[in-house]
py3Dmol code that shows the C-alpha trace and the ligand (Angstrom):
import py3Dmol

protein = """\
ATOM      1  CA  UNK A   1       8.741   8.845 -18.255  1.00  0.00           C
ATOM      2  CA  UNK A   2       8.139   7.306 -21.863  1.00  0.00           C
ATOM      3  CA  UNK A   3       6.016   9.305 -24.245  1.00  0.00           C
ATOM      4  CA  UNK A   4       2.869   7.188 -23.715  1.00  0.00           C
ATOM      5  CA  UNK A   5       2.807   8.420 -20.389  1.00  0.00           C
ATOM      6  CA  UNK A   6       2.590  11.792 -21.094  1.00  0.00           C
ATOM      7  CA  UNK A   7       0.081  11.315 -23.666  1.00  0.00           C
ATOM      8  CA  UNK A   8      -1.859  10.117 -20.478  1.00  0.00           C
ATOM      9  CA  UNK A   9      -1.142  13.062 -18.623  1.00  0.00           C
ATOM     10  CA  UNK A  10      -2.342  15.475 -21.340  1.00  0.00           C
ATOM     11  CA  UNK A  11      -5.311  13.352 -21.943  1.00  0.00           C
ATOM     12  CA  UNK A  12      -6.876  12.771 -18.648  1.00  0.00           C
ATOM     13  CA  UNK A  13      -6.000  15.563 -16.137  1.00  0.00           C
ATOM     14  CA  UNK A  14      -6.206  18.818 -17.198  1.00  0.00           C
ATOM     15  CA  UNK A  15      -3.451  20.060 -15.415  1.00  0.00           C
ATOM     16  CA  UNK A  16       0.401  18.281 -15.325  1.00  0.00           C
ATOM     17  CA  UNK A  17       0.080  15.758 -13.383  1.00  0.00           C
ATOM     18  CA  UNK A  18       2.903  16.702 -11.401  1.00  0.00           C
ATOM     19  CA  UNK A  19       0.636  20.169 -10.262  1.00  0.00           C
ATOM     20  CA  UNK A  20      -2.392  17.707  -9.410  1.00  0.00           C
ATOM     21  CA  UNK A  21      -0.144  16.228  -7.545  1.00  0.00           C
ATOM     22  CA  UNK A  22       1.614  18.881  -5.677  1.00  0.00           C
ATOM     23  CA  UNK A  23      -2.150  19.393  -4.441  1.00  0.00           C
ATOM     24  CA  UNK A  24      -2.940  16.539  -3.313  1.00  0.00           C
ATOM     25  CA  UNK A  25       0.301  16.684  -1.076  1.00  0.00           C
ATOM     26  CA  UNK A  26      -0.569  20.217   0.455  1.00  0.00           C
ATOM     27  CA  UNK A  27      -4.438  18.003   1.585  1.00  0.00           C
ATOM     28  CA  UNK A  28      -2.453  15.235   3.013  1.00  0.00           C
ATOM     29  CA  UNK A  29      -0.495  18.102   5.198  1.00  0.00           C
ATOM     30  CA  UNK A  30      -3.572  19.277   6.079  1.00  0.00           C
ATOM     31  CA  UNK A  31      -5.166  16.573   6.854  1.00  0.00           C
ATOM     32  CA  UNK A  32      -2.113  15.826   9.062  1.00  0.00           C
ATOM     33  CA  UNK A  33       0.629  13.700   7.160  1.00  0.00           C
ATOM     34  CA  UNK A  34       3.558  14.965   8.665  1.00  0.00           C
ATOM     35  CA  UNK A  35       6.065  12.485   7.507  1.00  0.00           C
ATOM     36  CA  UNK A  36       8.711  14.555   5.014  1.00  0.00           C
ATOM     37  CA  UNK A  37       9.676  11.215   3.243  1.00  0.00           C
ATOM     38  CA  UNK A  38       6.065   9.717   2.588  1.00  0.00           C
ATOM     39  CA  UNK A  39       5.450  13.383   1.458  1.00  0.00           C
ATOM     40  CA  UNK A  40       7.848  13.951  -1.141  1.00  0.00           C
ATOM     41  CA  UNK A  41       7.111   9.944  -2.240  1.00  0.00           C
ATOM     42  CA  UNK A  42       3.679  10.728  -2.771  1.00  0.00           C
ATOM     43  CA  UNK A  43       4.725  13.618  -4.867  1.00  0.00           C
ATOM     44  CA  UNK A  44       6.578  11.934  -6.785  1.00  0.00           C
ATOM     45  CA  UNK A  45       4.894   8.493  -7.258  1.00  0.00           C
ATOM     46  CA  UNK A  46       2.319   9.033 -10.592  1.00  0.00           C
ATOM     47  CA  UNK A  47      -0.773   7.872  -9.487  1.00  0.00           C
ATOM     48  CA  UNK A  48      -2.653   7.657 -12.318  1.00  0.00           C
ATOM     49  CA  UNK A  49      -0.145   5.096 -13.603  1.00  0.00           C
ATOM     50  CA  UNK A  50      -1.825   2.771 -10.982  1.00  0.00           C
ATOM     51  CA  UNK A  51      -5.750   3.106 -11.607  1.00  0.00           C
ATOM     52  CA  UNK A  52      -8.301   1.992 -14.456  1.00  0.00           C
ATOM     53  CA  UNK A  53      -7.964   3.844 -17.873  1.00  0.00           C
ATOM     54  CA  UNK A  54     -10.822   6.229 -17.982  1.00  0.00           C
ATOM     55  CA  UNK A  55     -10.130   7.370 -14.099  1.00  0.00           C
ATOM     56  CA  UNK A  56      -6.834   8.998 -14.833  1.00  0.00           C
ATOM     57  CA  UNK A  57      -8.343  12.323 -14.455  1.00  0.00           C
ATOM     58  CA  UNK A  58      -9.731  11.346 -10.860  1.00  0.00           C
ATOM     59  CA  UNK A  59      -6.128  10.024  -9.620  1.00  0.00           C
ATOM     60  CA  UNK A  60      -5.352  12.893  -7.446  1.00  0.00           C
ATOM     61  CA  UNK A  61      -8.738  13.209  -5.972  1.00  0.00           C
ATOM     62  CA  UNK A  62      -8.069  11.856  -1.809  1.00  0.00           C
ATOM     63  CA  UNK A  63     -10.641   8.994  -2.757  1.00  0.00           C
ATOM     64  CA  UNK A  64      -9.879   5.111  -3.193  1.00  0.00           C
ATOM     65  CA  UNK A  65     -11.025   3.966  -7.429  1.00  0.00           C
ATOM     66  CA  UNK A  66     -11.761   0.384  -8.652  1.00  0.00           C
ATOM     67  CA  UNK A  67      -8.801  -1.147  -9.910  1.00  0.00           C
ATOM     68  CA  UNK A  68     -11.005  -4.306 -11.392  1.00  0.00           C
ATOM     69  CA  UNK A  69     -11.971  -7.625 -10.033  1.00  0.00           C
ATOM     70  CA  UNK A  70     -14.204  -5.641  -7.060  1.00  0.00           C
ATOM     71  CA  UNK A  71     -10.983  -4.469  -5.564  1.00  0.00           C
ATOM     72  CA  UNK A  72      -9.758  -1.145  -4.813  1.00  0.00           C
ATOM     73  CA  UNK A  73      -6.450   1.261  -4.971  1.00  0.00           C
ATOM     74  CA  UNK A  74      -6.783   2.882  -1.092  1.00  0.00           C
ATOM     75  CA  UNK A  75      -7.381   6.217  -0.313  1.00  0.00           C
ATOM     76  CA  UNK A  76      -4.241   8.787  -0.953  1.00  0.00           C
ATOM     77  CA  UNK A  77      -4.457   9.813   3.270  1.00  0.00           C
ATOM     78  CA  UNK A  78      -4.762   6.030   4.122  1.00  0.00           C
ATOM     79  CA  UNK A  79      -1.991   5.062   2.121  1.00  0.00           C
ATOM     80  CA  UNK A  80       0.219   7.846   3.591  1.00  0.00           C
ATOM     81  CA  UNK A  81      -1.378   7.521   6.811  1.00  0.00           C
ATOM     82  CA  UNK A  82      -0.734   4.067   6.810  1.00  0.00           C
ATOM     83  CA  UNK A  83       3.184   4.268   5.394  1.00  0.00           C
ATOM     84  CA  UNK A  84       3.674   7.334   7.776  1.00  0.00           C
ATOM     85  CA  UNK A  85       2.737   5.104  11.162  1.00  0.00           C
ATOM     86  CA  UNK A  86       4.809   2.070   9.324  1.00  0.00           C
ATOM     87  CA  UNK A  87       8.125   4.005   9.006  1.00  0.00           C
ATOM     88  CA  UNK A  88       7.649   5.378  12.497  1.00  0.00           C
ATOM     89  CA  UNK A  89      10.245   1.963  13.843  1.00  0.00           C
ATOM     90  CA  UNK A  90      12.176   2.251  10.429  1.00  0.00           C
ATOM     91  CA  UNK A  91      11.835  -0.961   9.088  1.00  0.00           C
ATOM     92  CA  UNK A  92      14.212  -2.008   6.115  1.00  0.00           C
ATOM     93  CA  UNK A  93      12.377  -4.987   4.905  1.00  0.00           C
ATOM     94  CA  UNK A  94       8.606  -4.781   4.624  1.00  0.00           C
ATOM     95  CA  UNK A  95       5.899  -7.252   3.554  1.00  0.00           C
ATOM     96  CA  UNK A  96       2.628  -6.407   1.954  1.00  0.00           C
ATOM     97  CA  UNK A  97      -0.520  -8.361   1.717  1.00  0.00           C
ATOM     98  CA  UNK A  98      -2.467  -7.043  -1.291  1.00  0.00           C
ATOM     99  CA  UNK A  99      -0.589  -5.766  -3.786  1.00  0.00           C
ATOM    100  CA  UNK A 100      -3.899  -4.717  -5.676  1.00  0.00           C
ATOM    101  CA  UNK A 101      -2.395  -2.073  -8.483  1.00  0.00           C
ATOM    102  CA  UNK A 102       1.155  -1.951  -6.468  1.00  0.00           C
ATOM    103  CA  UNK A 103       1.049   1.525  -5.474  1.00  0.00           C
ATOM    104  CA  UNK A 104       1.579   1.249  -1.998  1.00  0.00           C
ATOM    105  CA  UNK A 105       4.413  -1.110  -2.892  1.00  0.00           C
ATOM    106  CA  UNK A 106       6.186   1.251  -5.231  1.00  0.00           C
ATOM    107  CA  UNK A 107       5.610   4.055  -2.743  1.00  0.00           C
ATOM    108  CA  UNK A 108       7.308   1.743   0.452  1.00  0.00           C
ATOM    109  CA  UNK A 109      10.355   0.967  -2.599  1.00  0.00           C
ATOM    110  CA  UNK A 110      10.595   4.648  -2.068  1.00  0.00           C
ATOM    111  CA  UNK A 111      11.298   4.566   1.447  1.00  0.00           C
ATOM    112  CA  UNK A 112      12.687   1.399   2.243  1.00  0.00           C
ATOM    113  CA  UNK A 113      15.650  -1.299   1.317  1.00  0.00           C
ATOM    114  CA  UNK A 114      13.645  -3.994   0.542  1.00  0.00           C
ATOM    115  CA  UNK A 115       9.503  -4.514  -0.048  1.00  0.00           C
ATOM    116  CA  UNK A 116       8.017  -7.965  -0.275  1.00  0.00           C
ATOM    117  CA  UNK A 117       4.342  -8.207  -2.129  1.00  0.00           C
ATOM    118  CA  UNK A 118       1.713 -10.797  -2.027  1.00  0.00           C
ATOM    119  CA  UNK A 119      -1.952 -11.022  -3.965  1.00  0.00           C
ATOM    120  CA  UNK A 120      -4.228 -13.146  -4.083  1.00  0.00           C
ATOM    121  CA  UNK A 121      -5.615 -12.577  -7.927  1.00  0.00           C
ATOM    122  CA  UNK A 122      -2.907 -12.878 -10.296  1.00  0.00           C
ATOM    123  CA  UNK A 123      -3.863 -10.729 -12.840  1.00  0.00           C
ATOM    124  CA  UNK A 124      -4.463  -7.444 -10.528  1.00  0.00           C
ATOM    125  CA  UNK A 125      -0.681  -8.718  -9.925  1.00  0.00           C
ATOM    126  CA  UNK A 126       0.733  -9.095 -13.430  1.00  0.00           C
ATOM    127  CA  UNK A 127      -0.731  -5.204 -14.172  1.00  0.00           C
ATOM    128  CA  UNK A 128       1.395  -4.450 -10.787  1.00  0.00           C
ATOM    129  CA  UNK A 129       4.606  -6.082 -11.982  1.00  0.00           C
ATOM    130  CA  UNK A 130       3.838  -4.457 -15.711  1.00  0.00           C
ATOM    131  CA  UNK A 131       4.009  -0.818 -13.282  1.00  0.00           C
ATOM    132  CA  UNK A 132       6.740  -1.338 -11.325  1.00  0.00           C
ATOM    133  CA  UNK A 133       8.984  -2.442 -14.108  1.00  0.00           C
ATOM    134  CA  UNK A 134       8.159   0.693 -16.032  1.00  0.00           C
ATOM    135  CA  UNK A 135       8.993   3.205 -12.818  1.00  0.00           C
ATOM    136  CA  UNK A 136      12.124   1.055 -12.680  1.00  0.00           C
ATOM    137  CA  UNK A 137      11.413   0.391  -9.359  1.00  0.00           C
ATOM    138  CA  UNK A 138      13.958  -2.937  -8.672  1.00  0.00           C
ATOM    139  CA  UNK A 139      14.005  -3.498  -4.953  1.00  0.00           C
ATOM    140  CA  UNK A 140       9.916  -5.253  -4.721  1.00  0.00           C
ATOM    141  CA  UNK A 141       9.473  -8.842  -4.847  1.00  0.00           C
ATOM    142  CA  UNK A 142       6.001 -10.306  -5.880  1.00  0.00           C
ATOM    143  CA  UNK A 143       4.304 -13.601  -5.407  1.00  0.00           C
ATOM    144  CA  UNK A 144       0.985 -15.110  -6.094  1.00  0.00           C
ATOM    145  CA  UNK A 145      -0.444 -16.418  -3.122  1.00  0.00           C
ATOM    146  CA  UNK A 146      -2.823 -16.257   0.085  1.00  0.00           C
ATOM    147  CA  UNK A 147      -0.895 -13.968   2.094  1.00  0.00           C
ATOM    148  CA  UNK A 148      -2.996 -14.886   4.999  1.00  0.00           C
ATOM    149  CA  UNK A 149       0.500 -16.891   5.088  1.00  0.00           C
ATOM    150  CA  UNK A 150       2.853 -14.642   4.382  1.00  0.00           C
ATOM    151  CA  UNK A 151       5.678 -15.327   3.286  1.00  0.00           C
ATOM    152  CA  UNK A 152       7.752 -17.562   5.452  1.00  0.00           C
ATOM    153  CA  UNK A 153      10.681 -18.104   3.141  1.00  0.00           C
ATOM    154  CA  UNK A 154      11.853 -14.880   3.094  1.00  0.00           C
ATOM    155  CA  UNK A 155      10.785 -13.877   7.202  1.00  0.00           C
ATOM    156  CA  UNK A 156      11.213 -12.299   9.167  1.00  0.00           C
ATOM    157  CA  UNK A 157      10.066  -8.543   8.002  1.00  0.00           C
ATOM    158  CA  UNK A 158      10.951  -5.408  10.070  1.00  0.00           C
ATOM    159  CA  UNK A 159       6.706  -4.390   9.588  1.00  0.00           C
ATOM    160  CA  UNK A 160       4.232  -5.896   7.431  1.00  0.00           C
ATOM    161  CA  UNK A 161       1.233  -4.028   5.851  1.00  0.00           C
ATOM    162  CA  UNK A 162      -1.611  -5.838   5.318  1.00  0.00           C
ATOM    163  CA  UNK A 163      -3.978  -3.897   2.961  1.00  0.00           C
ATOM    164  CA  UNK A 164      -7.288  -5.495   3.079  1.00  0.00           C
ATOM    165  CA  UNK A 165      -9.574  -6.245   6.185  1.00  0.00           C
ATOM    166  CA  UNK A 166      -9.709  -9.465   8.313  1.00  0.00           C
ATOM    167  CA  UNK A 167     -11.908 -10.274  11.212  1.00  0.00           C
ATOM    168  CA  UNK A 168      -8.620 -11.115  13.112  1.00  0.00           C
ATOM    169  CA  UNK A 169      -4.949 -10.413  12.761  1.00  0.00           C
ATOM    170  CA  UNK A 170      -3.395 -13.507  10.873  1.00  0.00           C
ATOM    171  CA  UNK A 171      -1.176 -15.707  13.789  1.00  0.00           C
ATOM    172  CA  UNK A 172       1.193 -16.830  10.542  1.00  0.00           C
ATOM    173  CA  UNK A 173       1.623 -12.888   9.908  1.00  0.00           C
ATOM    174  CA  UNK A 174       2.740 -12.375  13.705  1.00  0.00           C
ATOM    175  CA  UNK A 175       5.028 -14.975  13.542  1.00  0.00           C
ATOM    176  CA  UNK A 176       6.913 -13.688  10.225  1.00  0.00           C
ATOM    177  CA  UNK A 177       7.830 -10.452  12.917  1.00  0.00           C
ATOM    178  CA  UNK A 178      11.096  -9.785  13.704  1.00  0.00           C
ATOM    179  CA  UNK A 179      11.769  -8.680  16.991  1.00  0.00           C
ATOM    180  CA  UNK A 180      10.316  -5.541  17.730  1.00  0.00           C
ATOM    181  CA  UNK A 181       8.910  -5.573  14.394  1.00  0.00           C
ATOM    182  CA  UNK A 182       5.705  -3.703  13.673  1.00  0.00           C
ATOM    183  CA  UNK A 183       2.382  -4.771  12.160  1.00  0.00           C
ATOM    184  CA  UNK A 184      -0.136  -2.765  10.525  1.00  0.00           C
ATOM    185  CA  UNK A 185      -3.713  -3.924   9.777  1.00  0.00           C
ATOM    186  CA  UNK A 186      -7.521  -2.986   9.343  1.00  0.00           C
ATOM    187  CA  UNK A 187      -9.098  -5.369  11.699  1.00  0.00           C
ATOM    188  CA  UNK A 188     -12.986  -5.586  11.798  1.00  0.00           C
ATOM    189  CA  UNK A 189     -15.982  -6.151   9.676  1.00  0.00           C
ATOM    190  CA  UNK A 190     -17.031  -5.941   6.013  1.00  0.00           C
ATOM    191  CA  UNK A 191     -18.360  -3.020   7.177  1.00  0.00           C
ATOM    192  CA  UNK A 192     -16.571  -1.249   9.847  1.00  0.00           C
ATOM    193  CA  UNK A 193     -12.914  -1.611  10.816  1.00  0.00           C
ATOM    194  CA  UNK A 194     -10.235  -0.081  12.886  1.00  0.00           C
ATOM    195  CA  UNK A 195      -6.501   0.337  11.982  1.00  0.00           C
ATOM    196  CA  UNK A 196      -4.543  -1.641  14.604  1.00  0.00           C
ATOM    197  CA  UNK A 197      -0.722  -1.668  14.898  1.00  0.00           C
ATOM    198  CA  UNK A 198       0.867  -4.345  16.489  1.00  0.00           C
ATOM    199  CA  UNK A 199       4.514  -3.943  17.712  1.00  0.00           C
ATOM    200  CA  UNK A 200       6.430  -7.472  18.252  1.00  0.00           C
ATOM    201  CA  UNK A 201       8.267  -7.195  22.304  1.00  0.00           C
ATOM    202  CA  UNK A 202      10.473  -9.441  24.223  1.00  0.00           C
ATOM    203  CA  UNK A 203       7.196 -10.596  26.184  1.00  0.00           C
ATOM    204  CA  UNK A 204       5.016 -10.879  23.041  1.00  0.00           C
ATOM    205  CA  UNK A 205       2.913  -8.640  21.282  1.00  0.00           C
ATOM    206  CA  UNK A 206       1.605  -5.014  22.322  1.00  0.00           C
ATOM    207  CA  UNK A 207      -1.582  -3.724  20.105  1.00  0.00           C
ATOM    208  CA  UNK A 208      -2.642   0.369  20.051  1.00  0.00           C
ATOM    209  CA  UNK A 209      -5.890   1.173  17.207  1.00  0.00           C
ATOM    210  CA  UNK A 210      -6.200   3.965  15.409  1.00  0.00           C
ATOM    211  CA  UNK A 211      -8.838   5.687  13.138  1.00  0.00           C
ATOM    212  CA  UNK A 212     -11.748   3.885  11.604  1.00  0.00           C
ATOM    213  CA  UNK A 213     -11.273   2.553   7.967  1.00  0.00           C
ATOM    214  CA  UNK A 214     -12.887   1.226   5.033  1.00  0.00           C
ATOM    215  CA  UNK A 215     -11.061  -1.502   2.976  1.00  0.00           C
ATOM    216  CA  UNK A 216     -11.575  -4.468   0.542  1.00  0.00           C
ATOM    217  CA  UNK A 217     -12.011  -7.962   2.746  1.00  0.00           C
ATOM    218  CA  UNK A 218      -9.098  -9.988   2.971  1.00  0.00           C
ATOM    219  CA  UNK A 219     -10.565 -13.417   1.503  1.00  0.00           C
ATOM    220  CA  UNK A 220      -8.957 -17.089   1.455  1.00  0.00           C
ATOM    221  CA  UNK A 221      -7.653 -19.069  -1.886  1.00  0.00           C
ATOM    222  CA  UNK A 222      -6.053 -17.141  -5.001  1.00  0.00           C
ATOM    223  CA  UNK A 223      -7.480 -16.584  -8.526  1.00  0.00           C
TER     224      UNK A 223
END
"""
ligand_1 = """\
26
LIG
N -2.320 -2.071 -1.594
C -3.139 -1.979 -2.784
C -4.631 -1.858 -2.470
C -5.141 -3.102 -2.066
S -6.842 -3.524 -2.264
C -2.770 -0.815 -3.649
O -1.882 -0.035 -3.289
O -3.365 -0.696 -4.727
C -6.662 -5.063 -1.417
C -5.960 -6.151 -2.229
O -5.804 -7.243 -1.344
C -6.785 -6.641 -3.404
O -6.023 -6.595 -4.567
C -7.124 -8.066 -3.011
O -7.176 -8.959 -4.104
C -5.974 -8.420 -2.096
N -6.227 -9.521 -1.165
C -7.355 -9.817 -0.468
N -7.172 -10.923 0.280
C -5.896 -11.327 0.050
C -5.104 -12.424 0.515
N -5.585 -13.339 1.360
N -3.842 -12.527 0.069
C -3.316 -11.627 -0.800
N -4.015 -10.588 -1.282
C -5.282 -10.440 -0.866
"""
view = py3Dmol.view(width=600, height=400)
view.addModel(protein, "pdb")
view.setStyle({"model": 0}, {"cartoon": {"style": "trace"}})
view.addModel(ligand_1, "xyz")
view.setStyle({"model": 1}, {"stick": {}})
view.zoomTo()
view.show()
């Protein structure tokens, strides 16, 4: 770490950061994460790094924060929730839709050979890139597009992650499966939606939901 960021730590926490976030790991565990690698990611991975100056101190709180443009980093136990149900088929190339700050991308980079990124607003995505280069994380690719398409050129993925809500799952994401590849999306309203995985078989596609979430809608068109 470069001594900016630890004028950030000092400034907005109160505690190392590394402490706040040793805590935050022992609520995840509580709250059920069991998964030893998203765990010790999650400790690792400074989260402050990836919200709005002036909400460094709340990082470590289990809450999603604005990230600008009306858009949101997720929740700490959705994210690992999330990465914990992903890694359950061990994929080694993964695709995200919605980069937002990139923190769920530099966590997968943790955990996996190879993550691919889209968004939809490039300059929530330029402020991801900025992050990523500065962990040194090298093995995340980004592009600027509607990754209602995904990203055909370099299919198929192992899983994809799709990190903002749709009313349906995307037939172009499906398609960019590989076999027995996995799926993971909030399906359902502005409102109310339900996690739904969706595992790629020799005779299609088999679907099991999980909890109820809350996420940013996943909208058409790029800005
Ligand atoms: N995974 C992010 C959180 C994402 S918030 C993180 O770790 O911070 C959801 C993101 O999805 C927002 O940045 C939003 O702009 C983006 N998004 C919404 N619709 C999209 C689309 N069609 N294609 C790509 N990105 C999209």
């Amino acid at each position: 770490m470069n001594r900016s960021t630890l004028r950030r730590d000092a400034a907005g926490l109160g505690m190392t950061s590394q402490r706040a976030r040793d805590r935050l790991v022992e609520r995840l565990r509580v709250l059920g994460i069991e998964h030893r690698g998203v765990l010790e990611a999650m400790r690792q991975l400074p989260r402050h790094w990836f919200v709005d100056e002036g909400l460094e101190s709340r990082a470590y709180e289990d809450s999603a924060l604005p990230i600008g443009l009306g858009q949101t980093i997720s929740q700490p136990y959705i994210v690992a929730r999330m990465t914990e149900l992903l890694l359950a088929s061990q994929p080694k190339k993964v695709l995200e839709i919605g980069t937002g700050s990139g923190y769920q991308a530099a966590l997968l980079a943790l955990l996996v050979e190879q993550v691919f990124s889209v968004e939809r607003i490039d300059s929530l995505l330029r402020n991801a890139r900025r992050r990523l280069r500065a962990l040194k994380i090298e093995n995340v690719r980004t592009r600027h597009r509607d990754g209602r398409l995904g990203w055909a050129e370099e299919a198929p993925f192992d899983a994809i992650i799709v990190t903002a809500a749709g009313a349906v799952i995307e037939p172009s994401l499906l398609a960019q499966l590989a076999p027995d590849g996995v799926l993971l999306a909030p399906v359902g309203s502005a409102s109310e939606q339900r996690l739904i995985r969706v595992q790629r078989t020799l005779s299609g596609f088999q679907e099991q939901v999980f909890e109820a979430v809350v996420f940013v809608p996943l909208l058409g068109g790029t800005l």
